[in-house]
C-alpha positions in Angstrom: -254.0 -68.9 -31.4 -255.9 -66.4 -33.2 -255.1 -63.4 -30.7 -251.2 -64.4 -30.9 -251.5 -64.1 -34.6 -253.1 -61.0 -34.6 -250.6 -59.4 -31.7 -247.8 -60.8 -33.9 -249.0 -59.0 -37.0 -249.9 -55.4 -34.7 -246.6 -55.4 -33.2 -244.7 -56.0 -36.7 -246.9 -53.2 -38.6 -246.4 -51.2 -35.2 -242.5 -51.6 -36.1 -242.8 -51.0 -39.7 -244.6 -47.7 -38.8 -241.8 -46.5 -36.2 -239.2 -47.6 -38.6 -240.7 -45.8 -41.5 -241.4 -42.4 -39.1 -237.4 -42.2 -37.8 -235.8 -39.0 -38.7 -232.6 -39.1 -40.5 -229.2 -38.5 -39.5 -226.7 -36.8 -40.8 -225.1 -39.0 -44.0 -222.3 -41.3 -43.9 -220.7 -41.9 -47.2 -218.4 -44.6 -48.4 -216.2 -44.9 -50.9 -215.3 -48.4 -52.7 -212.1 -49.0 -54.6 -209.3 -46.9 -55.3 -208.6 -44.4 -52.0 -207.5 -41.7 -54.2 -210.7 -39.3 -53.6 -211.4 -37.1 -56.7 -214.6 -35.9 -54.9 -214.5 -35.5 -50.8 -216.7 -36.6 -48.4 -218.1 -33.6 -47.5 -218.8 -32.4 -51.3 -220.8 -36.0 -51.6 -222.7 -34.9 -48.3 -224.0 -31.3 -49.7 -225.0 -33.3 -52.7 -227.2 -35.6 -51.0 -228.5 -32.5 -48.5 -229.1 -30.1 -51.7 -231.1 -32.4 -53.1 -233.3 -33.1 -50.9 -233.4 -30.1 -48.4 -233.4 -30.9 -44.5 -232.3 -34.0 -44.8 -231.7 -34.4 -41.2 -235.4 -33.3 -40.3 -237.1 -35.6 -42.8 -238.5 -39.3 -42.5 -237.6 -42.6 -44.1 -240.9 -43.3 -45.2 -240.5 -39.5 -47.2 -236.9 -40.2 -48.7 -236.8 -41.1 -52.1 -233.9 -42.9 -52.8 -233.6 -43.6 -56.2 -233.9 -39.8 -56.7 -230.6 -39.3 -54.3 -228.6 -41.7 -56.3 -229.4 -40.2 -59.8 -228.2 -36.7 -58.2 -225.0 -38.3 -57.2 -224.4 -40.2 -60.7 -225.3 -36.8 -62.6 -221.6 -35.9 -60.7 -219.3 -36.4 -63.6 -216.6 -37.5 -61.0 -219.0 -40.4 -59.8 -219.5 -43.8 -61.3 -221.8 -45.1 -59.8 -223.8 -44.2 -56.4 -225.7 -46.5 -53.8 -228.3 -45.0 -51.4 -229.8 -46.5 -48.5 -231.1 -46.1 -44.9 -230.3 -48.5 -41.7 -232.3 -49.3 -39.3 -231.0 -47.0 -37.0 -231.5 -44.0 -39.0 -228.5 -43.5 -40.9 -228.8 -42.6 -44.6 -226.0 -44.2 -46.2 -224.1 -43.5 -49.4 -221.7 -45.8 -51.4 -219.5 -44.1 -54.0 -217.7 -45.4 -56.8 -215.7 -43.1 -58.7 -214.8 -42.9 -62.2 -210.7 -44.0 -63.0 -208.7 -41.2 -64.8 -206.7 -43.1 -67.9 -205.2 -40.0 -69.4 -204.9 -36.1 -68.9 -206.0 -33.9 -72.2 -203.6 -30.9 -72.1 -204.6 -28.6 -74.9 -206.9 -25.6 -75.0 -208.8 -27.4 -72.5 -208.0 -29.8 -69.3 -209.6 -32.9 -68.1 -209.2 -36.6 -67.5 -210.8 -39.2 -69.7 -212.2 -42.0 -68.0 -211.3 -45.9 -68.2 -214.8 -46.0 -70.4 -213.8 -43.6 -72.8 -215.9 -40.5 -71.6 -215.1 -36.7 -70.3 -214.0 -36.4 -66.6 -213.4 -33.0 -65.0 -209.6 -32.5 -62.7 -210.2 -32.4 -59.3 -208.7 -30.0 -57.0 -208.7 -32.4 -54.6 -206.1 -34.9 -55.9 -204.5 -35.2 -59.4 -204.1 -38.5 -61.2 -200.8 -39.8 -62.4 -201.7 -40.4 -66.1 -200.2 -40.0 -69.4 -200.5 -36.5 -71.4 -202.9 -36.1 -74.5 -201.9 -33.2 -76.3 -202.7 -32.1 -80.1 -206.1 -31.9 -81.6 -208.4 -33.3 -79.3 -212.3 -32.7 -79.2 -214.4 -33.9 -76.1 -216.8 -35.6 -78.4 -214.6 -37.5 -80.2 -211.9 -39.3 -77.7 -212.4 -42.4 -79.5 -209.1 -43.2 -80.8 -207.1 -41.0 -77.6 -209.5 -43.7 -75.5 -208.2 -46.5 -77.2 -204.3 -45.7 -77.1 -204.8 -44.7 -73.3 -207.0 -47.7 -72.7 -204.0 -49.8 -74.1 -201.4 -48.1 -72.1 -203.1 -48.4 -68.6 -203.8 -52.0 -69.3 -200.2 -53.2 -70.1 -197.3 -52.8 -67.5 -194.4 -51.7 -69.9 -196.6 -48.8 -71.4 -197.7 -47.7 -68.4 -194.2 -47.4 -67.4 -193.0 -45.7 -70.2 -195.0 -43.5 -72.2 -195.5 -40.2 -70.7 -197.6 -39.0 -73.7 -199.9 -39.8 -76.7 -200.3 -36.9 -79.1 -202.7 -36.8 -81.6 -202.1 -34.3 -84.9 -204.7 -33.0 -86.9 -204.9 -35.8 -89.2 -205.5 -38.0 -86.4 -202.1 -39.9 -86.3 -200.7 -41.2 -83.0 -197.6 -40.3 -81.7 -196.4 -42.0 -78.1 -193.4 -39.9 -76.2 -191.6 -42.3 -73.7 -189.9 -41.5 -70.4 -186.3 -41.0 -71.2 -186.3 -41.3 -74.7 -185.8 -38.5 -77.1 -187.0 -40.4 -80.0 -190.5 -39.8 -81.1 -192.9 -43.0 -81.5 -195.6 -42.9 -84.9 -198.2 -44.7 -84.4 -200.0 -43.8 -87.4 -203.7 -44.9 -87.3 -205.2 -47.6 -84.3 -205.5 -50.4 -86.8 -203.0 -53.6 -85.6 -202.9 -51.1 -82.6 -201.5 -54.9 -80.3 -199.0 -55.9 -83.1 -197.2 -52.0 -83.2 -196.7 -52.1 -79.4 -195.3 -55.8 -79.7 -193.0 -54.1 -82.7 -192.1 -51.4 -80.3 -191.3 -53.5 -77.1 -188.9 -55.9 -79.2 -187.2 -52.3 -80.4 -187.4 -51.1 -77.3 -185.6 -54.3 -75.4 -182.9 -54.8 -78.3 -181.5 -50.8 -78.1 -181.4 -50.7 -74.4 -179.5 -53.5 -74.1 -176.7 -52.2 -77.0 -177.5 -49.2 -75.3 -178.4 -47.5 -78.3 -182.0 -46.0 -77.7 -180.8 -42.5 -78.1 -179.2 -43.0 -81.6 -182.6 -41.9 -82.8 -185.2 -39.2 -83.2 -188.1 -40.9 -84.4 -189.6 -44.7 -84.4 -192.0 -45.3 -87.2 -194.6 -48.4 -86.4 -197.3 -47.4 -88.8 -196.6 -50.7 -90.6 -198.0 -53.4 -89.5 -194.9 -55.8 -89.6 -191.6 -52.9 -90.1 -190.0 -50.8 -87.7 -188.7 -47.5 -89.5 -186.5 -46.0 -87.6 -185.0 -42.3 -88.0 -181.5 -41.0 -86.7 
């Protein structure tokens, strides 16, 4: 009984060993969610082999993993990053990449992600995404964020406004998709009850057909709609 315990624990420790001493192969990379790829596979790849050199030539038991996933999430296209090895070898990735909710257009360009923060274009694939235009600084997105956050989430903004400029006073305006009129936010304060203001406007004109009698829609009151021919 003894010597069947013992081979047991030999031939497991035996396993660990060869398990731990398999060389690596070359990565295999995953992406979860969306299958619009900002970042490729093959850019994910040279990440993982430029940080840790030879990756093909090097052992499990040598592989620091947690070191391979903070390289990928210092990518400011990537999320988050999971890194681990099979059994057979195979050092996987799983990517999760950041969601564009607008596209800043002014002196600079870049995306800002669906948690508020900076996110470079890709030349891989380009975002369908409302414009942000005006005086925007990369450090201080917080009330561009919230506007765009808005939009994305609800199905007649995202249909409709093409872009959210801010001025230098830090009023919102909105331009919408076939519209000449221009929408004033104002401020984000009642930011739900000004879109409800400007969906009831919105629905009564188009069906009198009378959307393009004006130039500008005024919603910085809470309970008023201004509007300007």
């Amino acid at each position: 009984m003894i010597f069947l315990l013992g081979l047991v624990v030999f031939l497991f420790a035996f396993s660990l060993h060869r398990n731990e001493q398999r060389i690596l192969t070359k990565p295999h990379v995953k992406f979860i969610g969306d299958n619009n790829l900002f970042i490729t596979n093959e850019t994910v790849s040279k990440l993982l082999i430029q940080n840790y050199k030879g990756i093909k030539n090097v052992t499990k038991e040598t592989l620091v993993l947690n070191e391979l996933e903070n390289a990928l999430k210092s990518n400011p296209m990537i999320k988050s990053a999971e890194v681990y090895v099979a059994v057979n070898g195979t050092l996987n990735a799983e990517i999760e990449q950041k969601t564009p909710i607008a596209r800043v257009s002014t002196n600079a360009s870049y995306y800002i992600d669906d948690e508020g923060f900076y996110m470079p274009l890709s030349n891989n694939y380009s975002a369908r995404v409302p414009l942000v235009t005006g005086y925007v600084e990369k450090n201080n997105l917080k009330n561009v964020y919230k506007v765009a956050s808005k939009v994305s989430q609800d199905d007649f903004l995202k249909k409709n406004v093409i872009e959210i400029h801010q001025s230098a006073n830090k009023k919102i305006y909105l331009k919408l998709r076939q519209c000449k009129f221009l929408v004033q936010l104002g401020d984000v304060n009642f930011l739900n009850k000004k879109i409800s203001n400007l969906k009831a406007f919105y629905q009564k004109n188009q069906k009198e057909k009378t959307l393009n009698n004006y130039s500008k829609v005024n919603l910085q009151f809470e309970n008023q709609v201004v509007c300007s021919k």
